[in-house]
OpenMM code with the backbone's topology and positions (N, CA, C; nanometers):
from openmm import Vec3, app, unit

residues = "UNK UNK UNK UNK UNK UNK UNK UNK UNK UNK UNK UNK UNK UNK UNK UNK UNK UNK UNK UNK UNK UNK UNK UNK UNK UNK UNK UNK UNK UNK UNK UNK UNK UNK UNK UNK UNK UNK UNK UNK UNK UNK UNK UNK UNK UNK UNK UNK UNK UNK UNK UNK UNK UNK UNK UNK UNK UNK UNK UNK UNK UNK UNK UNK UNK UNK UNK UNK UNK UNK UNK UNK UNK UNK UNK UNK UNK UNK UNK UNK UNK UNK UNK UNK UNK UNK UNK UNK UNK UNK UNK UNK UNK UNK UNK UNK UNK UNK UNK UNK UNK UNK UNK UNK UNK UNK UNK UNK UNK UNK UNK UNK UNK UNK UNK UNK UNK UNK UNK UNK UNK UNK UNK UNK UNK UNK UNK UNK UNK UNK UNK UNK UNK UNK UNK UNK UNK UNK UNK UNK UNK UNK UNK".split()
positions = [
    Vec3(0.0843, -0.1173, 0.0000),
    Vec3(0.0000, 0.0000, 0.0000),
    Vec3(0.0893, 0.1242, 0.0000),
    Vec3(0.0299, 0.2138, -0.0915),
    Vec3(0.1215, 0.3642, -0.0599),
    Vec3(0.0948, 0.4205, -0.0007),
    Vec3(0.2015, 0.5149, 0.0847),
    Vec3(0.1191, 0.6275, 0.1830),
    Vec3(0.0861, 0.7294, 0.1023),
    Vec3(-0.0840, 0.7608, 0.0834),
    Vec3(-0.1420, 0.8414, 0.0389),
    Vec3(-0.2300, 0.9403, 0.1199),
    Vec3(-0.1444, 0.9814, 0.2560),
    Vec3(-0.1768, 1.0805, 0.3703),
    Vec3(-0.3682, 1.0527, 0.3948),
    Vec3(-0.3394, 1.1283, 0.5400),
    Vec3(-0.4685, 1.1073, 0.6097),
    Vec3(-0.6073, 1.1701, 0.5464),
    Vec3(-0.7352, 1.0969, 0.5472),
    Vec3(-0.8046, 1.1497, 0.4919),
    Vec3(-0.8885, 1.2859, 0.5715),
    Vec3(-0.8724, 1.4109, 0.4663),
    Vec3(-0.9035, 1.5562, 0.5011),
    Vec3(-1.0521, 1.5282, 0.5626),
    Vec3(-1.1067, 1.6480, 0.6764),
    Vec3(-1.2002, 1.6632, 0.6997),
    Vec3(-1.3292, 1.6588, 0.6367),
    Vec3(-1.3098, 1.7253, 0.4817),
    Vec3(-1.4025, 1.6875, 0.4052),
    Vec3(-1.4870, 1.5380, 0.3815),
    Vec3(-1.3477, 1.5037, 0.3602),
    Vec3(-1.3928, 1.3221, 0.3012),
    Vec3(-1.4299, 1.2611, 0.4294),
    Vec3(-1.4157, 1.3152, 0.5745),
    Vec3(-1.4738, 1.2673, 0.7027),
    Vec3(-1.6085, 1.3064, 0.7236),
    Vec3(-1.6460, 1.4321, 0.7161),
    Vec3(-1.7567, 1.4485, 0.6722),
    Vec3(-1.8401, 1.4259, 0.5459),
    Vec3(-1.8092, 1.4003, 0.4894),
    Vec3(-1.8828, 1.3763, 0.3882),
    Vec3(-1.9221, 1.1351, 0.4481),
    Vec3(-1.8133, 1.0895, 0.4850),
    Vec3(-1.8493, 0.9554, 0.5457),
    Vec3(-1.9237, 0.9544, 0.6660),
    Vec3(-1.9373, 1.0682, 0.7337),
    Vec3(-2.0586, 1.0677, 0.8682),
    Vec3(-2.1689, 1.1477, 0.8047),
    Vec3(-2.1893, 1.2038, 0.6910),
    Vec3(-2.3411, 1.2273, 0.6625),
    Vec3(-2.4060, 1.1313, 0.5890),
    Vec3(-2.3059, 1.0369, 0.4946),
    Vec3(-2.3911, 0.9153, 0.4747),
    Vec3(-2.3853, 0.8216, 0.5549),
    Vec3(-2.3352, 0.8141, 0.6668),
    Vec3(-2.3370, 0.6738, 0.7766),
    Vec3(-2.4964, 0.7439, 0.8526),
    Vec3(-2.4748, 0.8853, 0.9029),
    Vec3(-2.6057, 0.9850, 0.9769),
    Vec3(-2.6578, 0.8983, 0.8954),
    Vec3(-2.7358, 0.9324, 0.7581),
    Vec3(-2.8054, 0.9247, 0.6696),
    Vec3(-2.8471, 0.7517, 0.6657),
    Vec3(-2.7435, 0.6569, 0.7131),
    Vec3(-2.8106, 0.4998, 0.6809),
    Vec3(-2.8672, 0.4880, 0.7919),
    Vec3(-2.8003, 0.5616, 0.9657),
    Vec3(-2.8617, 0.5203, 1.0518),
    Vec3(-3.0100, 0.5858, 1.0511),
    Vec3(-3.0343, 0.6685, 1.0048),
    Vec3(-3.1916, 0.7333, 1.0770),
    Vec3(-3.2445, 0.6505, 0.9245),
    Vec3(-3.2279, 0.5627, 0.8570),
    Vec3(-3.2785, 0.4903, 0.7705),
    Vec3(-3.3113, 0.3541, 0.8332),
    Vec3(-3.2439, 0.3289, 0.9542),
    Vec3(-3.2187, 0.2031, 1.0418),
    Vec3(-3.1338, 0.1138, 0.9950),
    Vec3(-3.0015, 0.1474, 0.8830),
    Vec3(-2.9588, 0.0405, 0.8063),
    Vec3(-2.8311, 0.1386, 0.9431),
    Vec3(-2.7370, 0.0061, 0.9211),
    Vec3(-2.5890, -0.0202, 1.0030),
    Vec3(-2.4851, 0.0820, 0.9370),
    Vec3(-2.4307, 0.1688, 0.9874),
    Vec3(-2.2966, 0.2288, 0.9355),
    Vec3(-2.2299, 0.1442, 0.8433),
    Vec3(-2.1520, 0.2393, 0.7539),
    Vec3(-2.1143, 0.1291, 0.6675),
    Vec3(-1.9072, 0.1803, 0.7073),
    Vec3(-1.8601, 0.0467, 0.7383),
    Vec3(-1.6987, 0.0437, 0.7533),
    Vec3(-1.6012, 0.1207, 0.6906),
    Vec3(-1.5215, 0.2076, 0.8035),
    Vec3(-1.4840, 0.3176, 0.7252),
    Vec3(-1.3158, 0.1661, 0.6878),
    Vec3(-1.2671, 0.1819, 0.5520),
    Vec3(-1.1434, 0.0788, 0.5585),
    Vec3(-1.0349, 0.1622, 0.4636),
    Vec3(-0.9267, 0.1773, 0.5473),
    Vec3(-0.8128, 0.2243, 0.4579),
    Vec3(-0.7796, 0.1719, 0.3091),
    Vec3(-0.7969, 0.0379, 0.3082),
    Vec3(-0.7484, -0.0053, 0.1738),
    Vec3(-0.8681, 0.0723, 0.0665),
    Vec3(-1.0221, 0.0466, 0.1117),
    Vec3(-1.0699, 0.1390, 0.0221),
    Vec3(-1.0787, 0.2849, 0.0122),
    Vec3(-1.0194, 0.3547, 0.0703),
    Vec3(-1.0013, 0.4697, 0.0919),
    Vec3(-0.8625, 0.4944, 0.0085),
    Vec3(-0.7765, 0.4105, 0.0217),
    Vec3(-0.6678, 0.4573, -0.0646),
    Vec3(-0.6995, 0.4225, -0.2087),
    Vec3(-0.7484, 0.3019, -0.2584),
    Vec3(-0.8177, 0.3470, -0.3974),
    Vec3(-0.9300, 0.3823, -0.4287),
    Vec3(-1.0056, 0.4344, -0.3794),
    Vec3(-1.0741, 0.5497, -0.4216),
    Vec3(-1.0051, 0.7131, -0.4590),
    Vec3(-0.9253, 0.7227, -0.3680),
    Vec3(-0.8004, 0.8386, -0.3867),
    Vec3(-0.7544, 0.7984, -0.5504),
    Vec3(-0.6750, 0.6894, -0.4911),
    Vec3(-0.6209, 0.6176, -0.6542),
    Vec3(-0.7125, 0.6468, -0.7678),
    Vec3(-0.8021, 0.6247, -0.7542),
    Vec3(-0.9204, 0.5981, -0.8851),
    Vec3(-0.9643, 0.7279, -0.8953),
    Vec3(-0.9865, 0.8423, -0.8030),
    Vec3(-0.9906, 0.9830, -0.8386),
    Vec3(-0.9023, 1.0299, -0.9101),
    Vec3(-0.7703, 1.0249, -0.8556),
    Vec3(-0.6551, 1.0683, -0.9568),
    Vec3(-0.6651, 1.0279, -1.0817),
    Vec3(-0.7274, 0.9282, -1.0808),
    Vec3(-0.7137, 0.8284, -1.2030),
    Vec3(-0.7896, 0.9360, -1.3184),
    Vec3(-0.8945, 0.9744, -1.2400),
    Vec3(-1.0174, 1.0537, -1.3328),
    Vec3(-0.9825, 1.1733, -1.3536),
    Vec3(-0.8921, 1.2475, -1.2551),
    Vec3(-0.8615, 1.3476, -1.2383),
    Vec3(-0.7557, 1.3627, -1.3791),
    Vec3(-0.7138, 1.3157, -1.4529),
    Vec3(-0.5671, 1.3138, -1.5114),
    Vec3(-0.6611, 1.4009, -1.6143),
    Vec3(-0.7962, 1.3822, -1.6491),
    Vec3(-0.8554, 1.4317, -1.7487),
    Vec3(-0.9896, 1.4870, -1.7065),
    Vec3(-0.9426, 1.6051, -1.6619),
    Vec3(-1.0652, 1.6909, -1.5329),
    Vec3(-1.1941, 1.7361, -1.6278),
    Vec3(-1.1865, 1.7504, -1.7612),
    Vec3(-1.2835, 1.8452, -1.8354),
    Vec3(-1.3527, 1.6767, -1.8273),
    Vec3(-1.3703, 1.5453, -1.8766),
    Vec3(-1.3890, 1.4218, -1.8951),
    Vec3(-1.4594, 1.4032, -1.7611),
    Vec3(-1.3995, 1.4622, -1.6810),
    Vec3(-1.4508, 1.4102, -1.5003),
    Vec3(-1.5828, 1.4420, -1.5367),
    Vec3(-1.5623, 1.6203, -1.5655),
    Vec3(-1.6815, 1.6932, -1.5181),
    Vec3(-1.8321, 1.6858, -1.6092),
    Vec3(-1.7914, 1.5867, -1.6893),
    Vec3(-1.9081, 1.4989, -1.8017),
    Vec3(-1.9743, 1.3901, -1.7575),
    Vec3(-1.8950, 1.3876, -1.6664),
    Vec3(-1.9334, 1.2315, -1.6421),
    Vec3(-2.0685, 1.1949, -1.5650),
    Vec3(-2.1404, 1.1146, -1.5507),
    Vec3(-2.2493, 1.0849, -1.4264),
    Vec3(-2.2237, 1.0936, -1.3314),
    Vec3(-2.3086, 1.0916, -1.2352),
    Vec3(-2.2471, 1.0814, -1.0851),
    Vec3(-2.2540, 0.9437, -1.0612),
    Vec3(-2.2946, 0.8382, -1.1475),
    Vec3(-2.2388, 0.6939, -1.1452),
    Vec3(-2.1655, 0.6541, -1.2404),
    Vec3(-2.0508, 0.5846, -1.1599),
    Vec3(-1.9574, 0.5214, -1.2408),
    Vec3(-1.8842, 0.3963, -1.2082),
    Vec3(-1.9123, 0.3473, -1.3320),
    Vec3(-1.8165, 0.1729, -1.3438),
    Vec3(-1.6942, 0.1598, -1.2822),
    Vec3(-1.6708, 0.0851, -1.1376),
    Vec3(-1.5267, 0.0980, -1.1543),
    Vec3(-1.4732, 0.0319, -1.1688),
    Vec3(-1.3496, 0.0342, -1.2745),
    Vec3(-1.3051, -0.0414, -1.3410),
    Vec3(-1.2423, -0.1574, -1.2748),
    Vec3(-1.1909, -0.2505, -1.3674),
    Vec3(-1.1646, -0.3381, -1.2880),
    Vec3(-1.0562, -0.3748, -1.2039),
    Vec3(-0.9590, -0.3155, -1.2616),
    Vec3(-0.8039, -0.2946, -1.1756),
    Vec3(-0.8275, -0.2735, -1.0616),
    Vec3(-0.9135, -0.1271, -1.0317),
    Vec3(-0.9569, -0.1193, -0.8900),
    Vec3(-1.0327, -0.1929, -0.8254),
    Vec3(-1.1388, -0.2194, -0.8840),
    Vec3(-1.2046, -0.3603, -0.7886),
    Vec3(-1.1285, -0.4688, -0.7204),
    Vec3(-1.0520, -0.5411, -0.8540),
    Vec3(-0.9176, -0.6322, -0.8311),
    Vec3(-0.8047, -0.5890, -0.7282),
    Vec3(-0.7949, -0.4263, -0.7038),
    Vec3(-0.7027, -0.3904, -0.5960),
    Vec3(-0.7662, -0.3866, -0.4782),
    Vec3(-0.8781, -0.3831, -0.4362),
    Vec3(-0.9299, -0.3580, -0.3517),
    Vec3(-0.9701, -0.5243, -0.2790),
    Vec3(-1.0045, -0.5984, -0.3953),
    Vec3(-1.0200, -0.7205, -0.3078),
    Vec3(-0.8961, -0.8261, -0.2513),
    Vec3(-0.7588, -0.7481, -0.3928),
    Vec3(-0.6482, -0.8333, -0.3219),
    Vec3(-0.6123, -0.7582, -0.2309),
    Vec3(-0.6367, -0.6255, -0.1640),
    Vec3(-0.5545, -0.6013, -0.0543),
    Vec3(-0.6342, -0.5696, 0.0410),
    Vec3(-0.7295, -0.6204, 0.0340),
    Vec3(-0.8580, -0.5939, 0.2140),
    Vec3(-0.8158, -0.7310, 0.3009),
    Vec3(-0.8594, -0.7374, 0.3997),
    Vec3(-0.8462, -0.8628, 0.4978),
    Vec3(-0.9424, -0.9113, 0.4942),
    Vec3(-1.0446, -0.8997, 0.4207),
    Vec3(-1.1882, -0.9627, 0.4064),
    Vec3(-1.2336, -0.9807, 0.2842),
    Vec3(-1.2847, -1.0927, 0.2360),
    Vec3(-1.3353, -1.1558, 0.0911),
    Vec3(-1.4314, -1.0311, 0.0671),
    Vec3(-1.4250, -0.9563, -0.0772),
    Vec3(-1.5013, -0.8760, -0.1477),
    Vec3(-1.5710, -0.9244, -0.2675),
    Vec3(-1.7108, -0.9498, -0.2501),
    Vec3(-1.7972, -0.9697, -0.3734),
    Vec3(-1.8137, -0.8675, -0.4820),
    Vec3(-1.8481, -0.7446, -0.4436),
    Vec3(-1.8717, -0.6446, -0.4858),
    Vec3(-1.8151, -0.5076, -0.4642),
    Vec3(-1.7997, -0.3785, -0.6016),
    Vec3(-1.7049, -0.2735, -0.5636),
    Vec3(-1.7954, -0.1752, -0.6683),
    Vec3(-1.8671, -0.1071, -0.5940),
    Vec3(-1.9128, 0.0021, -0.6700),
    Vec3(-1.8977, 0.1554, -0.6254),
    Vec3(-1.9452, 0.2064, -0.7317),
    Vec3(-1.8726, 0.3765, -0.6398),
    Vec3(-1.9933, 0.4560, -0.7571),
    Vec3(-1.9480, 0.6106, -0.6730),
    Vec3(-2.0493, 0.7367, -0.6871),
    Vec3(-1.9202, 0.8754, -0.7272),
    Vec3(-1.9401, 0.9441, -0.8524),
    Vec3(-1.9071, 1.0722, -0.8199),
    Vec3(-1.9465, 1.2040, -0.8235),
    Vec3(-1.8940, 1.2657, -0.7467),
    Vec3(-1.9523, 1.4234, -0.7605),
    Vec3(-1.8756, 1.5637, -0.7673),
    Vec3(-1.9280, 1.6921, -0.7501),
    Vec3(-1.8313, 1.8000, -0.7794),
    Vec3(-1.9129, 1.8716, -0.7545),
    Vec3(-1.8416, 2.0019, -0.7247),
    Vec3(-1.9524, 2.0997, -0.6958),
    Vec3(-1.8188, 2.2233, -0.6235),
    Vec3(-1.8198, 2.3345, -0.5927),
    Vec3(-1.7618, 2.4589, -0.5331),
    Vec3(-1.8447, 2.5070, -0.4367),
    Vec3(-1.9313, 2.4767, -0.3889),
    Vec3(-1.9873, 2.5186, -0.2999),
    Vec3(-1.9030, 2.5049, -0.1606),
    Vec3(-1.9460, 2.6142, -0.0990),
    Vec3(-1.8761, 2.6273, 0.0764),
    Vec3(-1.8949, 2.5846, 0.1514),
    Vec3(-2.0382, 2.4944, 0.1378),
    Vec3(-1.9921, 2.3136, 0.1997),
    Vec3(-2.0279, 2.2334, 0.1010),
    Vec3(-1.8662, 2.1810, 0.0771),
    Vec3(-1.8399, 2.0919, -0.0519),
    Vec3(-1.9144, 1.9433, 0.0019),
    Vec3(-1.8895, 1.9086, 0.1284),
    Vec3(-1.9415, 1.7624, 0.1786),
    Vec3(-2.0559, 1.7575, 0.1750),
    Vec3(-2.1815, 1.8462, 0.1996),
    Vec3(-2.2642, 1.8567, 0.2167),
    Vec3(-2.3729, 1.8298, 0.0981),
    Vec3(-2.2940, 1.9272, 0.0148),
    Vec3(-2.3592, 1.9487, -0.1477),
    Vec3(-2.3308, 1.8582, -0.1935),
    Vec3(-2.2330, 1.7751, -0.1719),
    Vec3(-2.1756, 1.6313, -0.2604),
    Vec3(-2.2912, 1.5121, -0.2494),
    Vec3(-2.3072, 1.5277, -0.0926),
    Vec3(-2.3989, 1.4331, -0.0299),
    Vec3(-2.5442, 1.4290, -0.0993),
    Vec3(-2.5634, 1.5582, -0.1057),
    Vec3(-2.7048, 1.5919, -0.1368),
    Vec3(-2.7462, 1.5569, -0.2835),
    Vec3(-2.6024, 1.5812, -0.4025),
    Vec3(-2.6089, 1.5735, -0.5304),
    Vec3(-2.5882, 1.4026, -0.5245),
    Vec3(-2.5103, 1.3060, -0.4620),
    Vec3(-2.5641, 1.1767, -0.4399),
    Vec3(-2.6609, 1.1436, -0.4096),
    Vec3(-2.7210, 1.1522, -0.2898),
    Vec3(-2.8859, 1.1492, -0.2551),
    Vec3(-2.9623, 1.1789, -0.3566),
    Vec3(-2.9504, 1.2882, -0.4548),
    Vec3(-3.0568, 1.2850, -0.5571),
    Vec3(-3.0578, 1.2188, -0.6749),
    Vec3(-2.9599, 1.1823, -0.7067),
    Vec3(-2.8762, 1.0939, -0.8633),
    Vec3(-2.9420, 0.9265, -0.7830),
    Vec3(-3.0547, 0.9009, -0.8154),
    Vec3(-3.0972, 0.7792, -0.7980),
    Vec3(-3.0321, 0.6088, -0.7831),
    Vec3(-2.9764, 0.6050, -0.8763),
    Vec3(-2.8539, 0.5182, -0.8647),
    Vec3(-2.7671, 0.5070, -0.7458),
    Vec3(-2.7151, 0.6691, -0.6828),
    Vec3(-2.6134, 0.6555, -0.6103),
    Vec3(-2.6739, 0.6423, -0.4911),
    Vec3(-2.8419, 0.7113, -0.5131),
    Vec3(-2.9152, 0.6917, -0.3582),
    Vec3(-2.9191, 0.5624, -0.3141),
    Vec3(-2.9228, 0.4790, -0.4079),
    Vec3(-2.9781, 0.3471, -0.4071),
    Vec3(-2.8519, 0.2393, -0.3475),
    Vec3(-2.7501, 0.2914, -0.3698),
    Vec3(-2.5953, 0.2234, -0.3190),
    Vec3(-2.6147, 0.2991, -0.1821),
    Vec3(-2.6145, 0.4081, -0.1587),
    Vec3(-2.6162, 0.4789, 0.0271),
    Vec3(-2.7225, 0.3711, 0.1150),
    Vec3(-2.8615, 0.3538, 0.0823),
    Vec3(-2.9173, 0.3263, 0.0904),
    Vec3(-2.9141, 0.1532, 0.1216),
    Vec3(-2.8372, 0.1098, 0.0330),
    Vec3(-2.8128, -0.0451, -0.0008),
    Vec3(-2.8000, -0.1291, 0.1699),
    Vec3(-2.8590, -0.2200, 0.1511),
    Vec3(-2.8570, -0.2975, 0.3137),
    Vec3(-2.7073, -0.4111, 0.2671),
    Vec3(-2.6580, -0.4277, 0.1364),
    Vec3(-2.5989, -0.5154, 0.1236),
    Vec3(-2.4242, -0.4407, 0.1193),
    Vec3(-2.3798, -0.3473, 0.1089),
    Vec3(-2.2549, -0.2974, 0.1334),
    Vec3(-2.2246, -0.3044, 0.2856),
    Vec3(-2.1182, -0.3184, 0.3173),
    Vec3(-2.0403, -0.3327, 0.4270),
    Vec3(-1.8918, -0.1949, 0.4408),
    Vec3(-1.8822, -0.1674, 0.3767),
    Vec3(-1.7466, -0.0751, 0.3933),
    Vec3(-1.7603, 0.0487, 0.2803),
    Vec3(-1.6919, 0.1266, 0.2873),
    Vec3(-1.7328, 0.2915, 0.2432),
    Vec3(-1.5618, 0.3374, 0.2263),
    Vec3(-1.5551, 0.4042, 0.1165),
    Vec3(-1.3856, 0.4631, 0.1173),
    Vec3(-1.4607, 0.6126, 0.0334),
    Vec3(-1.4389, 0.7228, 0.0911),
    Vec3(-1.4235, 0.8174, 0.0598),
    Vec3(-1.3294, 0.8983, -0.0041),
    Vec3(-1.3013, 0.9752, -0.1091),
    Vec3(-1.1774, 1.0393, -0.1821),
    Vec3(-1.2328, 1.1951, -0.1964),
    Vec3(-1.1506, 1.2931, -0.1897),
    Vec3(-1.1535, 1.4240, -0.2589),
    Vec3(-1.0397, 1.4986, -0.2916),
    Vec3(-1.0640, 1.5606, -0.3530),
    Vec3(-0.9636, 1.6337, -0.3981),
    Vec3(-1.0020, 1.8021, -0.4534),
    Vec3(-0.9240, 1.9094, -0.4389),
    Vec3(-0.9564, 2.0287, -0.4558),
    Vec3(-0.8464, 2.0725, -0.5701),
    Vec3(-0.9250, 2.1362, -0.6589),
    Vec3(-0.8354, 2.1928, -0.8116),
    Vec3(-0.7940, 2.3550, -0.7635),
    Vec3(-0.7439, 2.4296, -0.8291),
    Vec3(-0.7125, 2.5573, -0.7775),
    Vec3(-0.7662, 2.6752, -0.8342),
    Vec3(-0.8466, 2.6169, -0.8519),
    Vec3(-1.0081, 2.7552, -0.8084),
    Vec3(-1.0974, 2.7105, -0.7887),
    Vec3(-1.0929, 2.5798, -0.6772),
    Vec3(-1.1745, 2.5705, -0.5675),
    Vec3(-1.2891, 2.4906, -0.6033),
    Vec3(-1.2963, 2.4155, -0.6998),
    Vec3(-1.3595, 2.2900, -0.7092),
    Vec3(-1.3646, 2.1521, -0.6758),
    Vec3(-1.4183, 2.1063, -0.6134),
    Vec3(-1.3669, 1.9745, -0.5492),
    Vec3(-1.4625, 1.8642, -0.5917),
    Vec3(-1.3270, 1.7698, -0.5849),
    Vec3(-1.3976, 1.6151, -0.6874),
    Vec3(-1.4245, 1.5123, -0.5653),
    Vec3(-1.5149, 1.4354, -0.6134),
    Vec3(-1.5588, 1.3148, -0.4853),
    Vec3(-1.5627, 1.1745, -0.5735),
    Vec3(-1.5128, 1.0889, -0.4818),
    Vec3(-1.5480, 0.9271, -0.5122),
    Vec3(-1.5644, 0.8991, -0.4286),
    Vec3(-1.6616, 0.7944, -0.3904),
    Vec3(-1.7605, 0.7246, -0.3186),
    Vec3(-1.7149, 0.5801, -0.3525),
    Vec3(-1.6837, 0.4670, -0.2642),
    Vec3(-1.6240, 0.3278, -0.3173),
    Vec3(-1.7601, 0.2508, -0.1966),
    Vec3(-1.8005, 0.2281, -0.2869),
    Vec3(-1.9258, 0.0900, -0.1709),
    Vec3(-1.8258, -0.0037, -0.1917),
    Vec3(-1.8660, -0.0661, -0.0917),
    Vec3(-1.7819, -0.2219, -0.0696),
    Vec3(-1.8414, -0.3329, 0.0123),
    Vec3(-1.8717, -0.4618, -0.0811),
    Vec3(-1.9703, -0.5812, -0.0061),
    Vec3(-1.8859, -0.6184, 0.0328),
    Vec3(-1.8610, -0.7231, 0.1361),
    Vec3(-1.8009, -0.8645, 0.1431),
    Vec3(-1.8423, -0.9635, 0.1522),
    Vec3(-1.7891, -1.0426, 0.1009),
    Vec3(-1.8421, -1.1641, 0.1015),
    Vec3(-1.9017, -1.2470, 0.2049),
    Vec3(-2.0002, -1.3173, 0.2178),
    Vec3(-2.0539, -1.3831, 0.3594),
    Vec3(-1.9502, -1.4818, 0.3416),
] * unit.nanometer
topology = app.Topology()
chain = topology.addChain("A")
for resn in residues:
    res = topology.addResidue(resn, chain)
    for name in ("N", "CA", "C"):
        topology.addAtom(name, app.Element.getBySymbol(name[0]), res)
């Protein structure tokens, strides 16, 4: 694993308004886990290399398979499934608005929402005039 530094306040908040958000749903927090947290970072950059491409994109997206494949060879727990959410926005609460533009993109509500994910990796990143990118990594494991 690389050290890809601690995750910023943002991406902490932005993982306690959708954990808030599963509990007053009655579904279980979902596992905050470094390994998915570092590729989700990974897989932002990834998107990031071609920012005008990002900002086209859905707020759902395929993730590819390298990352899936990285994520299940380096967790301590069997992974069935690896899906993720992105977003963007400049607003002056970036976590907030991210959350909210997930919550409404149906698809991604439907992964927050999901009783069958187990673990959550959050990513962001800020461009320099103040736009900030989000990935969202759901993560099942296997029974």
């Amino acid at each position: 694993m690389i050290n890809i530094g601690e995750q910023s306040g943002v991406e902490l908040q932005l993982q306690g308004t959708i954990n808030d958000y599963r509990k007053s749903k009655g579904l279980s927090e979902l596992q905050v886990d470094p390994v998915v947290y570092e590729q989700a970072k990974l897989y932002l950059l990834k998107l990031l290399e071609d920012e005008e491409r990002f900002l086209l994109r859905a707020e759902d997206t395929q993730i590819s398979s390298e990352f899936f494949n990285n994520v299940r060879r380096d967790m301590l727990i069997p992974v069935s499934r690896v899906d993720g959410c992105v977003a963007f926005n400049d607003n002056l609460d970036p976590a907030t608005t991210a959350f909210e533009s997930l919550k409404a993109f149906g698809v991604c509500k439907n992964k927050i929402e999901s009783g069958s994910f187990t673990h959550l990796g959050v990513a962001t990143m800020q461009n320099r005039f103040g736009m900030f990118y989000f990935v969202v990594f759901f993560v099942q494991a296997s029974e």
